[in-house]
Every structure is written in structure tokens, then in C-alpha cells.
C-alpha positions as CSV (number, residue, x, y, z in Angstrom):
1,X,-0.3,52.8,47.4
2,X,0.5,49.8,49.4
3,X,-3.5,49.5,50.4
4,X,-3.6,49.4,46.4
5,X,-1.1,46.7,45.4
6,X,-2.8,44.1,48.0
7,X,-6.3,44.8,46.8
8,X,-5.2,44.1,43.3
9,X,-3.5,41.0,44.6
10,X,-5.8,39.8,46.5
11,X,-8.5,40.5,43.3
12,X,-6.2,38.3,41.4
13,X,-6.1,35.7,43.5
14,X,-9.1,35.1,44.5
15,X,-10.3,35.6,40.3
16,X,-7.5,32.8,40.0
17,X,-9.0,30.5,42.3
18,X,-12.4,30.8,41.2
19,X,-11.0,30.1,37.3
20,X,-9.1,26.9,38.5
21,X,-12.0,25.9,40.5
22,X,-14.4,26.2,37.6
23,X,-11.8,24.5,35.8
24,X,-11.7,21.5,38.3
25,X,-15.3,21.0,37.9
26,X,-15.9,21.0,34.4
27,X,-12.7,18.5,34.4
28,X,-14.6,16.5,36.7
29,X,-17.6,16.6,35.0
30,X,-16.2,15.3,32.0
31,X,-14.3,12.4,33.8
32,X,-18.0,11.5,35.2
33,X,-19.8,11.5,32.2
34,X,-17.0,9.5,30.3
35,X,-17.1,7.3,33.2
36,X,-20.6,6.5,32.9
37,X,-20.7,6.1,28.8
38,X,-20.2,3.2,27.3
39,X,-19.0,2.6,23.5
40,X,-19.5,-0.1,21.4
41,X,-16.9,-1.7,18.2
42,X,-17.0,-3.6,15.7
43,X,-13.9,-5.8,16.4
44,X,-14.6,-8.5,12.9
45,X,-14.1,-8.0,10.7
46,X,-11.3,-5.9,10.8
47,X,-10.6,-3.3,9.1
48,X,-8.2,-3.6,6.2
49,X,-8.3,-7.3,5.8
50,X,-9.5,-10.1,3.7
51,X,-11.8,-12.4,4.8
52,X,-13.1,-15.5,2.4
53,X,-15.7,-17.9,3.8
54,X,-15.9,-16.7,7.4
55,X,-11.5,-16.6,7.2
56,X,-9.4,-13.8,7.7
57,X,-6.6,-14.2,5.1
58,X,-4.2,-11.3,5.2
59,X,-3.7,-7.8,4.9
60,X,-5.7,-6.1,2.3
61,X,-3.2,-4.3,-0.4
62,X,-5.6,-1.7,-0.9
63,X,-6.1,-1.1,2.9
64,X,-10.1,-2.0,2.5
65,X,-11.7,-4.6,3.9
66,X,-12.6,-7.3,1.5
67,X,-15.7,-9.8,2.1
68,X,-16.0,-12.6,-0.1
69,X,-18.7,-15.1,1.1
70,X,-20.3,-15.4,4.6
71,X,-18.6,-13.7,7.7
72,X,-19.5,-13.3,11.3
73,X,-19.5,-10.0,12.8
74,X,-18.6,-9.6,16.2
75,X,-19.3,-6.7,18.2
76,X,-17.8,-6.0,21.8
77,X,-19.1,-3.5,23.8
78,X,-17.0,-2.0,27.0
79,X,-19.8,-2.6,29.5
80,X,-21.9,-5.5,28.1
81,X,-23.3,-6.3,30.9
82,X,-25.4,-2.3,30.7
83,X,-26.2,-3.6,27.2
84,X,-30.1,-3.7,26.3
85,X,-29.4,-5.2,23.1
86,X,-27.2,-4.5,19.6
87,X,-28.2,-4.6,16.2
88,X,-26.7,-5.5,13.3
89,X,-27.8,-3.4,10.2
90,X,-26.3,-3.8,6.7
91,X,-26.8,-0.6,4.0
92,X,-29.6,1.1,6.5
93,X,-31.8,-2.5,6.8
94,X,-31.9,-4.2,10.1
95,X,-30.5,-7.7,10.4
96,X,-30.3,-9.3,13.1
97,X,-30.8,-8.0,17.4
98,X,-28.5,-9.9,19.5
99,X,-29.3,-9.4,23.0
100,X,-27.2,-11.5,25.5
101,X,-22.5,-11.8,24.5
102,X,-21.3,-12.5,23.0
103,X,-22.6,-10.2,20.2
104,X,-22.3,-11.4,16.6
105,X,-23.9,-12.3,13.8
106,X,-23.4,-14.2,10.5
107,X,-24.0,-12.4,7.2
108,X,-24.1,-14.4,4.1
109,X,-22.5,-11.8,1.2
110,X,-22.8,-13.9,-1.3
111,X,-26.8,-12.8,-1.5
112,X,-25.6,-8.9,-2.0
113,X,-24.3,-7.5,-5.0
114,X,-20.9,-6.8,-5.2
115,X,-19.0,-3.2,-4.2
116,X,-19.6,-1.3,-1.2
117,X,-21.5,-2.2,1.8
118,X,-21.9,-0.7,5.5
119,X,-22.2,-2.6,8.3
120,X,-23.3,-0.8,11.2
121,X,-23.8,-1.9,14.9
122,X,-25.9,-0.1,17.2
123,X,-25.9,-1.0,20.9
124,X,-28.7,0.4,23.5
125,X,-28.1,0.3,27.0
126,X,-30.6,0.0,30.0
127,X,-30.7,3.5,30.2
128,X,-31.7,3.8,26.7
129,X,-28.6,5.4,25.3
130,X,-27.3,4.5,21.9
131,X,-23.9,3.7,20.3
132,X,-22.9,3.1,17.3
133,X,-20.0,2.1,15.0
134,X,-19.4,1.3,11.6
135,X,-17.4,-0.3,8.7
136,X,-17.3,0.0,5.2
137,X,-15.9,-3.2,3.3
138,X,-16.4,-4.4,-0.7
139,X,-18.2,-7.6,-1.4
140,X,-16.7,-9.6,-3.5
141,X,-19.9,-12.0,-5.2
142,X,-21.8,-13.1,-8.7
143,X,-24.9,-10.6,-8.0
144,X,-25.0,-8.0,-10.4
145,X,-24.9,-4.6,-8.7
146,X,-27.7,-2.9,-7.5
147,X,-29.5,-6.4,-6.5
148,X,-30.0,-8.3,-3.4
């Protein structure tokens, strides 16, 4: 019996082992891979306020953002310096490729109908990965809807 009982221990603990050990690695694995990505934000406008010529006025009551004129989007990435280049892309059309920081460009609204718009940046690193973020915000301009 006693030859038993260890042989089921020892079966236990050596299964244990190998489960925290394949643990370990895949914890690892992920810590290397989220080591090596990088992410990129759109950090202006922010979200939920309201900006008027290029200003941020105050806190949106409707928590949307709310564009009324021209405003500078920035974009910050976490390594810029592994940055390739970012876009800046408005309702799925390409605007603008910034390619040294400070990333940021100027969009003039006042050319877009009014309602809802996305703004979308898109960064590509040198090892040709891409990241993305986006923001919806309402236009606020005297275009009809529907035109640009």
C-alpha cells in the first residue's frame, strides 16, 4: 500500500509541476509579446468634450465629443521612435501621413457636413505591424448632410 500512496504522490507532483511550468511559460510569453507591442491613441481631441476653433471648451453634456470648426488631432504612440509612420483617416478616406512626432494633424470641419464622423489613426511600425484607434465626434457646420 505504502509503495502505492508515493507513486500517486509523486504522479501528482510531478503533473503539478509540469502544469505550473506550462503555466510560467505561456505567462511569460504573454509578458514578451506585450513587451514588444506598441499601441497608439488618439489623445485630441478628447473624448467627451467640446472643442470650437481648434479650443477645448468644457465637458460635453451629452458625453460626445463635439467639433465645431477646425481641430488638430494629435496622436501619441508609446514607442514613437518604432513608428514607420501614422495616418490620419476621416469616415474611411485617408488624410494626411505624418511620419516624424509629434503626430498631428489639422482637420478643417467646417468642409464636412454636420453629424457623425470617425476619426481614425493608424500607426505602422518598422516591423510593419499596425495599430489603430478611433473616435467618434459630431460636427457641428452649415454643410447639408451627406456633402463634403
Amino acid at each position: 500500500m505504502g509503495e502505492k500512496y508515493w507513486g500517486r504522490k509523486i504522479y501528482f507532483i510531478v503533473l503539478v509541476i509540469i502544469i505550473l511550468s506550462e503555466s510560467f511559460l505561456i505567462a511569460c510569453s504573454l509578458k514578451m509579446n506585450l513587451l514588444h507591442q506598441n499601441e497608439i491613441i488618439i489623445s485630441r481631441p478628447v473624448g467627451g468634450y467640446v472643442y470650437i476653433m481648434d479650443k477645448e471648451i468644457l465637458p460635453s453634456l451629452s458625453g460626445k465629443t463635439i467639433i465645431v470648426g477646425k481641430i488638430t488631432i494629435f496622436a501619441d504612440a508609446e514607442k514613437e521612435e518604432e513608428i514607420e509612420h501614422v495616418e490620419f483617416i476621416i469616415d474611411d478616406t485617408l488624410l494626411h501621413k505624418c511620419y516624424l512626432p509629434p503626430f498631428f494633424f489639422t482637420w478643417n470641419t467646417l468642409k464636412y457636413a454636420r453629424g457623425k464622423h470617425t476619426i481614425k489613426v493608424v500607426a505602422r511600425d518598422i516591423e510593419e505591424n499596425i495599430f489603430f484607434d478611433e473616435l467618434d465626434v459630431s460636427v457641428i457646420s452649415f454643410q447639408r448632410r451627406g456633402g463634403n
